[in-house]
Structures are given as C-alpha cells and as structure tokens.
NUNU-45471 format. One record per residue (C-alpha): x negated, y, z; residue in three letters; residue number from 1. Coordinates in steps of 0.25 Angstrom, whole numbers, plus 5000, padded with zeros to 4 digits. Layout:
NUNU-45471
+------+------+------+--------+-----+
!   px !   py !   pz ! residu ! num !
+------+------+------+--------+-----+
!    X !    Y !    Z !    ala ! NUM !
...
+------+------+------+--------+-----+
//
This chain:
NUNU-45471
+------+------+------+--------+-----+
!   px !   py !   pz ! residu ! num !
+------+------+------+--------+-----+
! 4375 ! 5269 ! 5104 !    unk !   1 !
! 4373 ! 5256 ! 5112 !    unk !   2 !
! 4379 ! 5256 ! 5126 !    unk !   3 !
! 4373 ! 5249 ! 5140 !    unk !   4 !
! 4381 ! 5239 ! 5144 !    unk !   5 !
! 4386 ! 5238 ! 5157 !    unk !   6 !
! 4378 ! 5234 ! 5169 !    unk !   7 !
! 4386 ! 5221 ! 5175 !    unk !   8 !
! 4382 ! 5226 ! 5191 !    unk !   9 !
! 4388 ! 5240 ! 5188 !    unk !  10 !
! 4401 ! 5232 ! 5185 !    unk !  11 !
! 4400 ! 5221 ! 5196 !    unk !  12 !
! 4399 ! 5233 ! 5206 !    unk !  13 !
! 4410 ! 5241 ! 5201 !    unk !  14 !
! 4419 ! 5228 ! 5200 !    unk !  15 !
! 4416 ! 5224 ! 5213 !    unk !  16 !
! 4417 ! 5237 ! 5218 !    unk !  17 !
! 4432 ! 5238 ! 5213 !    unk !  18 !
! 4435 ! 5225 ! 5220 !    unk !  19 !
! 4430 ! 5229 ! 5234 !    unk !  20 !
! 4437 ! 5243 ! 5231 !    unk !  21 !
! 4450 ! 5236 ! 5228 !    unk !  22 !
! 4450 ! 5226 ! 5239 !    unk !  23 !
! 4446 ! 5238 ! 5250 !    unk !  24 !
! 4457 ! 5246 ! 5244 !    unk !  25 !
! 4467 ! 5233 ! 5245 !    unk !  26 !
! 4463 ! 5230 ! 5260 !    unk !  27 !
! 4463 ! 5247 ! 5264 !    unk !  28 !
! 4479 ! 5246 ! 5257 !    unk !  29 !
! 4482 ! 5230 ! 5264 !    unk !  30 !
! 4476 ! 5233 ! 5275 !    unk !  31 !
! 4486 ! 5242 ! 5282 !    unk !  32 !
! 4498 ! 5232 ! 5278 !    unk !  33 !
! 4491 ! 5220 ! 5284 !    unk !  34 !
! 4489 ! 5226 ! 5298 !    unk !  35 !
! 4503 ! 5230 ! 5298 !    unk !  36 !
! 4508 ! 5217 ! 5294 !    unk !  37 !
! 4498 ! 5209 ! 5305 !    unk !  38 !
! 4505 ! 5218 ! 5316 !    unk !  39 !
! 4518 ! 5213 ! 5311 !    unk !  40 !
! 4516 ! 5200 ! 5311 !    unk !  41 !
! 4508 ! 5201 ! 5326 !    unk !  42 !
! 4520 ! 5209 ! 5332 !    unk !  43 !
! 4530 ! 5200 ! 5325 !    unk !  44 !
! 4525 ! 5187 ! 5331 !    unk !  45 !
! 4522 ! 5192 ! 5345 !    unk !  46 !
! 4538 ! 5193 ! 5343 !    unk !  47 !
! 4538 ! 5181 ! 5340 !    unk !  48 !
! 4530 ! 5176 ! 5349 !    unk !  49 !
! 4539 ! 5182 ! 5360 !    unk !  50 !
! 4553 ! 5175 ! 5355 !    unk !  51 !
! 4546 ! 5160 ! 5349 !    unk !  52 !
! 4550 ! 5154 ! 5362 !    unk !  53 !
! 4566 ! 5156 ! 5359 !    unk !  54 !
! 4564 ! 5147 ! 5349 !    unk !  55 !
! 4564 ! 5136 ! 5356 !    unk !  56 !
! 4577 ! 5140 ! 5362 !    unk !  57 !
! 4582 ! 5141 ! 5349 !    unk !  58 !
! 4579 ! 5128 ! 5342 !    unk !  59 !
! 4570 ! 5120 ! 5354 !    unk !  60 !
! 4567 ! 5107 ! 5343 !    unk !  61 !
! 4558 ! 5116 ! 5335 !    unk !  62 !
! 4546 ! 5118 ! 5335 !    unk !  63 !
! 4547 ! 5130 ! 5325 !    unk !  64 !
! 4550 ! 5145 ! 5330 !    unk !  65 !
! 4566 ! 5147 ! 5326 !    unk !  66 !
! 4569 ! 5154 ! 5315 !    unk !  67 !
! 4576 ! 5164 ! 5325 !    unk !  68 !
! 4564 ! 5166 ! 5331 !    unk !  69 !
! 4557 ! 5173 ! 5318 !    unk !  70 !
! 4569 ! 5182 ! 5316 !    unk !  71 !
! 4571 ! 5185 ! 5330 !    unk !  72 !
! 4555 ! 5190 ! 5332 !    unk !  73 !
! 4557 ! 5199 ! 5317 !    unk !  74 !
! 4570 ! 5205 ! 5323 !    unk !  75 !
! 4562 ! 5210 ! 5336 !    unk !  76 !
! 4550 ! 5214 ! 5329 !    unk !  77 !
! 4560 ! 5222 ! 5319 !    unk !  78 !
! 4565 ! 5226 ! 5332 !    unk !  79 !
! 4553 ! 5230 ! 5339 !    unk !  80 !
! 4550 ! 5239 ! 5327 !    unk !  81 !
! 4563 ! 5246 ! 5326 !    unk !  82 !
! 4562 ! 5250 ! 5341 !    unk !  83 !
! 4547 ! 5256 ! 5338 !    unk !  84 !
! 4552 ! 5265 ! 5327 !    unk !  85 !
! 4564 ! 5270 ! 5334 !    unk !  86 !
! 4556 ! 5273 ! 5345 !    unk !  87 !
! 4546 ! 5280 ! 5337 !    unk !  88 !
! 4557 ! 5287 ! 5328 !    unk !  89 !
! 4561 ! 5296 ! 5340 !    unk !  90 !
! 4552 ! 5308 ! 5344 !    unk !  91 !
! 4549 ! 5302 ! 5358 !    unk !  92 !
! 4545 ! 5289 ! 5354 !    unk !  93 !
! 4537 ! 5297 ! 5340 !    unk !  94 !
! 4530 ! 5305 ! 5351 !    unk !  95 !
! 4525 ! 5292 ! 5358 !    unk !  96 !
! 4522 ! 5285 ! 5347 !    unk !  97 !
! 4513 ! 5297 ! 5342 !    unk !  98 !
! 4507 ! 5297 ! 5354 !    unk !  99 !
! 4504 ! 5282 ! 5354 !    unk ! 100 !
! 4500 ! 5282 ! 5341 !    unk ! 101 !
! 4489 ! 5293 ! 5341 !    unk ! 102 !
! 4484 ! 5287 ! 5355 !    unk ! 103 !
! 4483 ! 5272 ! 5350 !    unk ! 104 !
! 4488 ! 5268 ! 5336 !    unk ! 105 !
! 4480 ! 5278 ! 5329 !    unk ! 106 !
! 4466 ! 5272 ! 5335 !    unk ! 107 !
! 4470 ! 5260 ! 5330 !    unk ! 108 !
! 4462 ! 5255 ! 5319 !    unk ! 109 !
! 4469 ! 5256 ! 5305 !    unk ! 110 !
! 4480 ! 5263 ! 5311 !    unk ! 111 !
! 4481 ! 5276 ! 5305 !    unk ! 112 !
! 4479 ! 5266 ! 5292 !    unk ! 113 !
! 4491 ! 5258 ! 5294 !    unk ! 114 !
! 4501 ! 5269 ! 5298 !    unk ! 115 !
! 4498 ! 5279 ! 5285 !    unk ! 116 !
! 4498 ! 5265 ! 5276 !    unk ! 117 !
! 4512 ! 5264 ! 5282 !    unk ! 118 !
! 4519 ! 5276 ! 5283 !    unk ! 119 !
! 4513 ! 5279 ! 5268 !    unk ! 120 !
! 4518 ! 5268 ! 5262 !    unk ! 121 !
! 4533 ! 5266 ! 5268 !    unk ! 122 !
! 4534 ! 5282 ! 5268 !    unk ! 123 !
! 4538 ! 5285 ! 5283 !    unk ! 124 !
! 4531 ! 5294 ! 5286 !    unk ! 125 !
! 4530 ! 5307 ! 5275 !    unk ! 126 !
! 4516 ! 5314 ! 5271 !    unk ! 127 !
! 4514 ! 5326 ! 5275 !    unk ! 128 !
! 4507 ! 5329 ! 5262 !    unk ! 129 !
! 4515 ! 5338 ! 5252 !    unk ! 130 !
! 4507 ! 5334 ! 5239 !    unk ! 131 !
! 4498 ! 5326 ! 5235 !    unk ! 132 !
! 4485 ! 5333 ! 5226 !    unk ! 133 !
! 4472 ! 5329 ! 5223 !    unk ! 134 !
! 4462 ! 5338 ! 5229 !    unk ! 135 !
! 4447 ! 5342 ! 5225 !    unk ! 136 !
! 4444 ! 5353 ! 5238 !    unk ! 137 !
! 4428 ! 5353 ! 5234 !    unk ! 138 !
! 4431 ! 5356 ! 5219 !    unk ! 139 !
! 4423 ! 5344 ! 5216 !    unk ! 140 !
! 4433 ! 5337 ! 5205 !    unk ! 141 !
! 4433 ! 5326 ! 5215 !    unk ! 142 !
! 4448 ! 5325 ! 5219 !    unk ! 143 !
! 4455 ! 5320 ! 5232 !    unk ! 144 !
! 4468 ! 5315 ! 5234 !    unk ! 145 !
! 4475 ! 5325 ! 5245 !    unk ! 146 !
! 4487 ! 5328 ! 5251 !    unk ! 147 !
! 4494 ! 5343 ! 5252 !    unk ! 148 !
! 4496 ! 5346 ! 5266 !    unk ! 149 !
! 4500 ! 5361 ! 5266 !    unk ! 150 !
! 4499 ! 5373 ! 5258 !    unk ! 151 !
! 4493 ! 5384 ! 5262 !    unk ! 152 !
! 4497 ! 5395 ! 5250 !    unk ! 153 !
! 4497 ! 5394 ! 5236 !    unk ! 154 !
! 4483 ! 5390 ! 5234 !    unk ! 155 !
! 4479 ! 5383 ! 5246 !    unk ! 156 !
! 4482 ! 5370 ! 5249 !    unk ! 157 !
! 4479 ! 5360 ! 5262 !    unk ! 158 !
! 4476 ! 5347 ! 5256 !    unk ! 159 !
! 4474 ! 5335 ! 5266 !    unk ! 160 !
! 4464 ! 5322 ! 5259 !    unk ! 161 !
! 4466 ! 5310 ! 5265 !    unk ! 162 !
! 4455 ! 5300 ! 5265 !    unk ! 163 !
! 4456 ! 5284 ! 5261 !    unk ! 164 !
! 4462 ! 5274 ! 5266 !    unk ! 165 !
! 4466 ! 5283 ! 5279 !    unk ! 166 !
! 4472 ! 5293 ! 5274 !    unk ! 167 !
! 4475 ! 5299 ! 5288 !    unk ! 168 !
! 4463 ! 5305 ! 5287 !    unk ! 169 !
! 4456 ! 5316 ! 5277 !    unk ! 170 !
! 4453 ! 5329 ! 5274 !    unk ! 171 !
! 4460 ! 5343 ! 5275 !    unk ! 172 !
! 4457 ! 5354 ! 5264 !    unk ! 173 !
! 4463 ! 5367 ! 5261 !    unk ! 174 !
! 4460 ! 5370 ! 5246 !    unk ! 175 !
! 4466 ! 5378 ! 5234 !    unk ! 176 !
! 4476 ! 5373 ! 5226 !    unk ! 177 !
! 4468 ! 5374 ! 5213 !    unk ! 178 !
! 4459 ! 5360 ! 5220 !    unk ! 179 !
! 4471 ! 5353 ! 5220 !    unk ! 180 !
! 4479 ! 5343 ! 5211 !    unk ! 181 !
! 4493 ! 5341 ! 5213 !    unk ! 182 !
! 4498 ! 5328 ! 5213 !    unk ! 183 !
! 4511 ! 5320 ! 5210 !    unk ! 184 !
! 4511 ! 5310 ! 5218 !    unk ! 185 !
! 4518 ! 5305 ! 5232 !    unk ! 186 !
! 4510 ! 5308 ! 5244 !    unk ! 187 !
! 4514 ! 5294 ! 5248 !    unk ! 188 !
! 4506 ! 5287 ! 5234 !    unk ! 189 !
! 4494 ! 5297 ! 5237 !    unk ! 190 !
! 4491 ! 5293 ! 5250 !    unk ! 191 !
! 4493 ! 5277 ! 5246 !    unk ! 192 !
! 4480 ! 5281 ! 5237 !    unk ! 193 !
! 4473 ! 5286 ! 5250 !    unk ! 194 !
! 4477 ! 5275 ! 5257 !    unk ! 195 !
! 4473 ! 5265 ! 5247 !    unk ! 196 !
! 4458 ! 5274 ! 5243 !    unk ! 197 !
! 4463 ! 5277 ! 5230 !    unk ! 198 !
! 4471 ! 5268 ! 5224 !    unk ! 199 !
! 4482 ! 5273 ! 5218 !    unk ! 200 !
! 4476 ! 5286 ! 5213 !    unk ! 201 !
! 4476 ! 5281 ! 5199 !    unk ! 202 !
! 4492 ! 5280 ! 5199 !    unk ! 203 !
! 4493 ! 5293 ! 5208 !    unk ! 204 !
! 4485 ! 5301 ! 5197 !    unk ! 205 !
! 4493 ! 5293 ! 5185 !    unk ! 206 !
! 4497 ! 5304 ! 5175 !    unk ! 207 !
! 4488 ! 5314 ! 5179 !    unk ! 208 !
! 4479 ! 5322 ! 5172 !    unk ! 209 !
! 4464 ! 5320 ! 5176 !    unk ! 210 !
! 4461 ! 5333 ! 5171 !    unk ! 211 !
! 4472 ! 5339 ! 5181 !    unk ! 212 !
! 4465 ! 5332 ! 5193 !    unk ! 213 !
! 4453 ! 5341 ! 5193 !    unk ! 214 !
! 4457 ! 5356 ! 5197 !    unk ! 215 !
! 4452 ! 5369 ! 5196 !    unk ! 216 !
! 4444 ! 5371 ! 5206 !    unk ! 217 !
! 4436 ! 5357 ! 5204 !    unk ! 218 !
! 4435 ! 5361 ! 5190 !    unk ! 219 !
! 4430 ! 5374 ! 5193 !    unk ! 220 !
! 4420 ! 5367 ! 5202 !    unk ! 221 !
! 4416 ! 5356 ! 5191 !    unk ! 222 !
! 4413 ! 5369 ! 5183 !    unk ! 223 !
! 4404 ! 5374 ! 5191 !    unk ! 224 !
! 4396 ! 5363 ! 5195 !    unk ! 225 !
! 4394 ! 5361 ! 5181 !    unk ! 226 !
! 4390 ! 5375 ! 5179 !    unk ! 227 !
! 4380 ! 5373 ! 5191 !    unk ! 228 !
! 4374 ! 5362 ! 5186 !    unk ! 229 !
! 4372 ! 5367 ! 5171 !    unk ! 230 !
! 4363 ! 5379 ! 5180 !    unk ! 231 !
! 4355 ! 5371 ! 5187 !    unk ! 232 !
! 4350 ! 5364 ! 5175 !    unk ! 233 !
! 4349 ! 5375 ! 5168 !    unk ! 234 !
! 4341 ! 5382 ! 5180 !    unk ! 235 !
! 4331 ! 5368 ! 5182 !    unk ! 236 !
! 4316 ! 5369 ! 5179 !    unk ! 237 !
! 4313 ! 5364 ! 5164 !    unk ! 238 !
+------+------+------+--------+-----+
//
C-alpha cells in the first residue's frame, strides 16, 4: 500500500505554531519576574538618588558615586522592606493592607498575576486546595485539571478549575466522585501548569496510566454516544 507523503504547509503551520506557542508561554512565565525586578530597581535608585549627594562628602575629588553610597541605598531599601512586612505581619496593619490592596492594587493591571506567581513559587502563602485531581464534570472524556475545595459526603465533591495563566479565576462544580481522577501531585506543581497554560502537565502525569485518566462516568457517556450514533444511522433513510 503506497502512502501520501506529507504536505510541507501542514508542517510549516504546525512548526510555526509550536514556536509562537512556546515564546507566548516563555513571556506569560518571564513576565511576572520582569515587572517585579523593573520595580526594584526603580525603588532602589530613587534611593539612591536621595543619598548620591553625600558622596561628595565622602570622597569630594571623584566624580564617581562612593562605594558607600551603593551599600548604604541597598541597606535602606532592605530596610524599607523589612519595615513593610512587619507592619503587614500584625493583624492591624494585614487589615490595612487588605483594604488597600482590594481598593487600589487589585485594579492594577497584571497585579492579581504577579501576586499568585509570587506567592506560588516561594510557598508563603498555602493553597487552600486539599487535592489535586483531574476532573471531567460534563462526562465528555475531555479532562480538566482542578483542585478539591471541600467535600461535601462520600460521593460528592466541590472541585474549583482554575483558568490559564490567571488562575485567580475559574469555575466552581460540585460533581460525584466517580468524574473525578485523584492525583499525586503537589498543589504548588499543578498550579505552575495553570500558570504556565499547560506546561508541565506532561511531568505532572509521568507514570500514570492513560487508561486511568478517563473515569466512569465519561466512559459511561462515551458508550452511549456511540450507541446514539450507531441508531441514528441505522434509523437514516437508505
């Protein structure tokens, strides 16, 4: 039996498609980082800018910033952060900052972004997930990548899907255990697949069986759409 061979332009898109994929993932993942290292370095030499005139106290012949200078502005900007978590670390100053931070910082662009990319990585802050499963809640055998949030009894879970890159938002559902795939994983590594849409995944399912990922009730669902189908042709005009 002779085979076609490939087209070349179905390969050209899906290279090109890879790399434009991979360099939008890169920037969502870099992108975070980047903003938090610009604000840095704008604080750090607005400090700098403050002190730069005791060099010339300090060695009047040069024309170059002391060295004191550099270490003094990194001490006060270490300083100013110190005194910013210490305040935030007490419940009066955690109610202010809340306050503050619902009122201005969360309608700042990206910032909802920056602060889960953060706290996820570093591991401040804990999840309050439980588990981390893989959830089909339409009995499609298309599987989402969720998060236990409670459990109701036995049978009946509340399972919260995040959406890509923000995962501060998503969907809530409430489905039975048997649309559910346990996984063991770290809640911390699933939501750096969120974060980064989808990559990871491929180390977060190593060692799995596939045939495990699909559950019950998809399979059950599968079945009959087969079944469906098989009667509607049967049941079409010859």
């Amino acid at each position: 039996m002779k085979t076609e061979p490939k087209s070349p332009v179905v390969e050209e898109k899906t290279e090109r498609g890879i790399i434009l994929d991979s360099l939008i993932q890169g920037f969502l993942i870099l992108l975070p980082l980047t903003i938090i290292l610009i604000l840095i370095s704008i604080v750090f030499n607005f400090i700098f800018g403050i002190v730069a005139p005791l060099s010339s106290a300090l060695e009047p012949s040069s024309e170059d910033p002391h060295w004191l200078i550099n270490v003094l502005s990194l001490a006060i900007f270490c300083l100013f952060v110190f005194l910013i978590g210490l305040l935030v670390r007490n419940k009066i100053g955690k109610v202010y900052f809340k306050s503050f931070e619902k009122k201005y910082l969360t309608k700042l662009p990206l910032y909802n972004l920056i602060h889960q990319t953060v706290y996820q990585f570093i591991g401040l802050k804990k999840l309050p997930f439980s588990e981390v499963v893989l959830l089909d809640p339409f009995r499609s055998g298309t599987m989402m990548t969720g998060f236990i949030t409670d459990q109701i009894n036995d049978t009946l879970y509340t399972v919260f899907v995040p959406t890509a890159p923000n995962p501060t938002n998503g969907n809530i559902y409430h489905v039975p255990k048997e649309l559910i795939t346990f996984l063991s994983v770290s809640t911390q590594d699933a939501m750096r697949t969120v974060m980064g849409m989808g990559t990871g995944t491929a180390s977060m399912l190593a060692g799995m069986e596939l045939t495990d990922i699909l559950t019950k009730g998809s399979e059950q669902e599968i079945k009959k759409s087969e079944l469906d189908d098989a009667l509607d042709t049967m049941n079409k005009p010859v």
